[in-house]
C-alpha positions in Angstrom: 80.2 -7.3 -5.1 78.3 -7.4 -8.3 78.8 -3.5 -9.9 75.1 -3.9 -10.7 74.4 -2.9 -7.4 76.2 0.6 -7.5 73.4 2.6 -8.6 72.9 6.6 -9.5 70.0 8.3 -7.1 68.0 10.1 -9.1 68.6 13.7 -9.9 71.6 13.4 -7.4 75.3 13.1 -8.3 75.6 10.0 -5.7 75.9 6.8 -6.0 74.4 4.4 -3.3 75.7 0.7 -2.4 72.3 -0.4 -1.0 73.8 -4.0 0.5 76.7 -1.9 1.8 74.9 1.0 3.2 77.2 3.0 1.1 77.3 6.3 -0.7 79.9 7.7 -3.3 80.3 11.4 -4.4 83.2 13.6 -5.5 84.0 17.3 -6.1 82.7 19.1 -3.3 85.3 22.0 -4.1 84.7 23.8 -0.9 85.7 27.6 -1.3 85.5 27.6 -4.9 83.3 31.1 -3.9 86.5 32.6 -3.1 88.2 32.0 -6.9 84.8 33.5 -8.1 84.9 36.3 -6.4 88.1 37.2 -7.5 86.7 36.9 -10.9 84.2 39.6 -10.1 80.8 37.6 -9.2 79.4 37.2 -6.1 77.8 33.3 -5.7 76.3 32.1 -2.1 78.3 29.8 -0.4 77.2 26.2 -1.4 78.9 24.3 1.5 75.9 24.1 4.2 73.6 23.8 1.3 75.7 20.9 0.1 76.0 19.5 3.9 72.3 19.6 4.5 71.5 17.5 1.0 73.8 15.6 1.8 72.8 14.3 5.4 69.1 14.2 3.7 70.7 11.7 1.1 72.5 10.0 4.5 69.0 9.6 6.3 66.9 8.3 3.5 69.6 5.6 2.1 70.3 4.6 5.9 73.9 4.6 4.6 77.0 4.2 7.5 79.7 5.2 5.1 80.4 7.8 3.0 83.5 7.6 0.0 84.8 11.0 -1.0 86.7 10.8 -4.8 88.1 13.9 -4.5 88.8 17.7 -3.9 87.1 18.4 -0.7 88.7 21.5 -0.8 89.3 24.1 -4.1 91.9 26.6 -3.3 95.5 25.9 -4.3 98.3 25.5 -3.2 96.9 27.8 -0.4 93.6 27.6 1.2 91.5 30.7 2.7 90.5 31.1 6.5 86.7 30.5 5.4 87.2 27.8 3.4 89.9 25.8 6.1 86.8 26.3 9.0 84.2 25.3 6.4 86.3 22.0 5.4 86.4 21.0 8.5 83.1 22.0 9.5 81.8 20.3 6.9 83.6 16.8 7.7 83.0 17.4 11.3 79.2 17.2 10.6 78.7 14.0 8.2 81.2 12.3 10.6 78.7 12.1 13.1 76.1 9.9 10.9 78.7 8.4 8.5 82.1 6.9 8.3 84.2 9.2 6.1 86.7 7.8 3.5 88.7 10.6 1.5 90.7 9.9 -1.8 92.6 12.8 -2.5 92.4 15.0 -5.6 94.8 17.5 -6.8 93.2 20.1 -5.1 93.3 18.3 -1.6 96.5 19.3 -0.6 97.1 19.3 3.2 93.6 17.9 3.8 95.3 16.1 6.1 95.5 19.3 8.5 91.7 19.6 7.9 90.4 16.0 9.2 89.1 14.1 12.5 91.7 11.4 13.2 88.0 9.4 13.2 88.0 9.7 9.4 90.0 7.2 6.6 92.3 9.1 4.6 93.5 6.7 1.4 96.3 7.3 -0.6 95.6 9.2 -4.0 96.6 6.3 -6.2 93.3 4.4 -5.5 91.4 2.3 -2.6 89.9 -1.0 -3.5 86.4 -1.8 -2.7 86.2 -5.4 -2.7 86.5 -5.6 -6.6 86.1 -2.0 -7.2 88.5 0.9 -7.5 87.7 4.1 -6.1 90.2 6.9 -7.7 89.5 10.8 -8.2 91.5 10.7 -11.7 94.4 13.3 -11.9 97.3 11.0 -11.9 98.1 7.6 -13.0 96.5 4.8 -10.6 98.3 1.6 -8.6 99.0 -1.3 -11.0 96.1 -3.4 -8.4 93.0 -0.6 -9.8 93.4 -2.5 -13.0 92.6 -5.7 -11.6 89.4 -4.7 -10.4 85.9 -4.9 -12.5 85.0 -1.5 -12.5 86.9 1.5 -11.8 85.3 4.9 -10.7 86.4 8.0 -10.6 85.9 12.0 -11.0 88.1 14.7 -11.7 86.7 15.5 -14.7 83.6 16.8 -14.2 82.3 15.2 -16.9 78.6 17.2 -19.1 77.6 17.3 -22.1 76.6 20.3 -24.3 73.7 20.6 -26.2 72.3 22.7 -29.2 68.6 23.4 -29.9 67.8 25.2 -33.9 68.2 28.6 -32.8 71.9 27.5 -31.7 71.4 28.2 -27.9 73.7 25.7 -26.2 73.2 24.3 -22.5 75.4 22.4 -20.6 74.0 19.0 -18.6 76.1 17.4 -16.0 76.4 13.6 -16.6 77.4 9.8 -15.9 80.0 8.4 -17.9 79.5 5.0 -18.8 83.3 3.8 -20.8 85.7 1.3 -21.4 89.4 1.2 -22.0 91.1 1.2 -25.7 92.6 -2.0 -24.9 95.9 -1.6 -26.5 96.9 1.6 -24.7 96.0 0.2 -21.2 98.2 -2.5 -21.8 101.3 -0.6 -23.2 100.8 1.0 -19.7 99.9 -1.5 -17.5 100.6 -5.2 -19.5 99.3 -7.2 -16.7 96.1 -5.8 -16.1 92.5 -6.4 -17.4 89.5 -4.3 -19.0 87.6 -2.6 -16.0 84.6 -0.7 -16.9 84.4 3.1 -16.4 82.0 4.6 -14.2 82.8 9.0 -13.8 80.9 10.8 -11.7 79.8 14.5 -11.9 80.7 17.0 -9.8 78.5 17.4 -6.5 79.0 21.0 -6.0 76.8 23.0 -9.0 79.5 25.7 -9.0 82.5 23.7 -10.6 80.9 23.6 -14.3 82.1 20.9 -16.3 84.3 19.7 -19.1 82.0 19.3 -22.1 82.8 15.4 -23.0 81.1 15.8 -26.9 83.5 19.0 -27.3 86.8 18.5 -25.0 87.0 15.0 -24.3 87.9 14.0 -20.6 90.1 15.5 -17.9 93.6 13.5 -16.9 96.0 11.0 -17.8 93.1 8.0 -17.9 91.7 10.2 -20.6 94.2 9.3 -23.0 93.3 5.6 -22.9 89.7 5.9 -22.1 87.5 5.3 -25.3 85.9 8.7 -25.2 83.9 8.1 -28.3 82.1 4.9 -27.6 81.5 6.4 -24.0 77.9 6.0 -23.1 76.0 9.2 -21.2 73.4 9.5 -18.8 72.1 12.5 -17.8 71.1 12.9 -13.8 68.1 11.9 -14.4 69.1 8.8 -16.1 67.9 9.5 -19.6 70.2 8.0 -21.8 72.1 10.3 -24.4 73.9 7.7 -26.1 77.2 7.4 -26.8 79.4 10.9 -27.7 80.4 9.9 -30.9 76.3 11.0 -31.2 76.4 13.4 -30.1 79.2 16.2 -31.4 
C-alpha cells in the first residue's frame, strides 16, 4: 500500500484508505463528561453526536472497516455505569455498517468486557497494515512497527497554539507530519528503519490537546520523535509549517 493513499477528510479527524474502504480515528474518550463534571462544568454528552458523524463519514466513504487507535473509553482504572452502556452502545452501532478493529490505549482497560465477540481486538503494542503500523502511542511498540513505512498513531492529542497582537491565544487541533531522530531509534531498536510519523487528533472535541509548539508530544515515541522539524496541518489542511516556526 503506497502511504500516499491514507488521506485526511477534510475538517474531520479521519483518515480514509479509499482502495481499502478504510477509515482510521482515535480518542473517542467516551465518558470523559463524567471527569468534567467532577471538575464543576456541565458539557452534553458527545457520544451519540460522535456516533452519528461518524456513521455519516461510514456512508459517504462507503468504508467496510473501521481502525480505532485508542481510548474508546476515558474513565480509569474504573469506568461509570453511563459510560460502560455508552461504550458498548456505541460499538454495538458502527458494528453493524463496519468491521471494528480496536488498538488499545491506556485508558482502555477492560474494553474487552465492553465488545461484540464480532469485533478485532489487537494487542496494544501495534497491528500491521500491510506496510503500516497502527499504534495509539503510550508505550513502547513491537520491534516489527519499525519495519513498516509509516507509523500512525495518537495519544497525544496533538494542537498547536496560536497568538494574535493583542496576545489572545487559541488552540487548533492538528496532523503531525514527523520523522525519527535516527540515532535514538536505533539505540532502541538497532535493527529497524526510518518510518514516517503520521499523529492523529483527537476525535472527541472535549479531550483538548497537548500544545506541540509549547509541550512537545505525549509518550515514550516522543522522546525520539523530531518534534522540531515536525510538519503541521491544521484540519483543514492548511499547512502551519514545521514547529520549530512556530514557538
Amino acid at each position: 500500500m503506497k502511504i500516499d493513499q491514507i488521506q485526511p477528510i477534510p475538517e474531520k479527524p479521519v483518515l480514509h484508505i479509499k482502495d481499502k474502504k478504510t477509515l482510521i480515528l482515535a480518542d473517542l474518550h467516551i465518558g470523559i463528561e463524567h471527569e468534567l463534571r467532577m471538575q464543576g462544568l456541565n458539557p452534553i454528552n458527545q457520544t451519540k453526536k460522535m456516533q452519528d458523524e461518524i456513521l455519516n463519514i461510514i456512508k459517504d466513504t462507503n468504508s467496510e472497516t473501521i481502525f480505532l487507535l485508542g481510548d474508546i473509553k476515558h474513565n480509569i482504572p474504573s469506568s461509570t455505569k453511563e459510560e460502560r452502556y455508552d461504550v458498548k452502545d456505541f460499538l454495538k452501532n458502527i458494528s453493524k455498517y463496519c468491521t471494528v478493529h480496536i488498538i488499545p490505549g491506556n485508558h482502555d482497560g477492560n474494553i474487552k468486557y465492553l465488545i461484540n465477540k464480532d469485533m478485532n481486538l489487537h494487542s496494544s503494542e501495534g497491528f500491521i497494515l500491510e506496510n503500516v503500523a497502527l499504534v495509539h502511542g503510550h508505550r513502547w511498540p513491537k520491534k516489527e512497527i519499525f519495519q513498516c513505512e509509516q507509523i500512525i498513531m495518537s495519544h497525544t492529542h496533538p494542537t498547536i497554539v496560536l497568538t494574535d497582537r493583542l496576545d489572545h491565544k487559541t488552540f487548533e487541533p492538528c496532523w503531525v507530519k514527523a520523522s525519527f531522530i535516527d540515532n535514538k531509534l536505533k539505540e532502541k531498536y538497532p535493527d529497524s528503519k526510518s518510518p514516517e510519523i503520521l499523529i492523529v487528533p483527537p476525535f472527541n472535541p472535549l479531550c483538548g490537546g497537548v500544545a506541540l509548539n509549547k509541550e512537545g508530544i505525549m509518550g515514550p515515541l516522543g522522546k525520539i520523535i523530531d518534534v522540531n522539524n515536525s510538519e503541521i496541518f491544521l484540519l483543514d489542511s492548511t499547512s502551519m509549517g514545521k514547529v520549530k516556526n512556530i514557538k
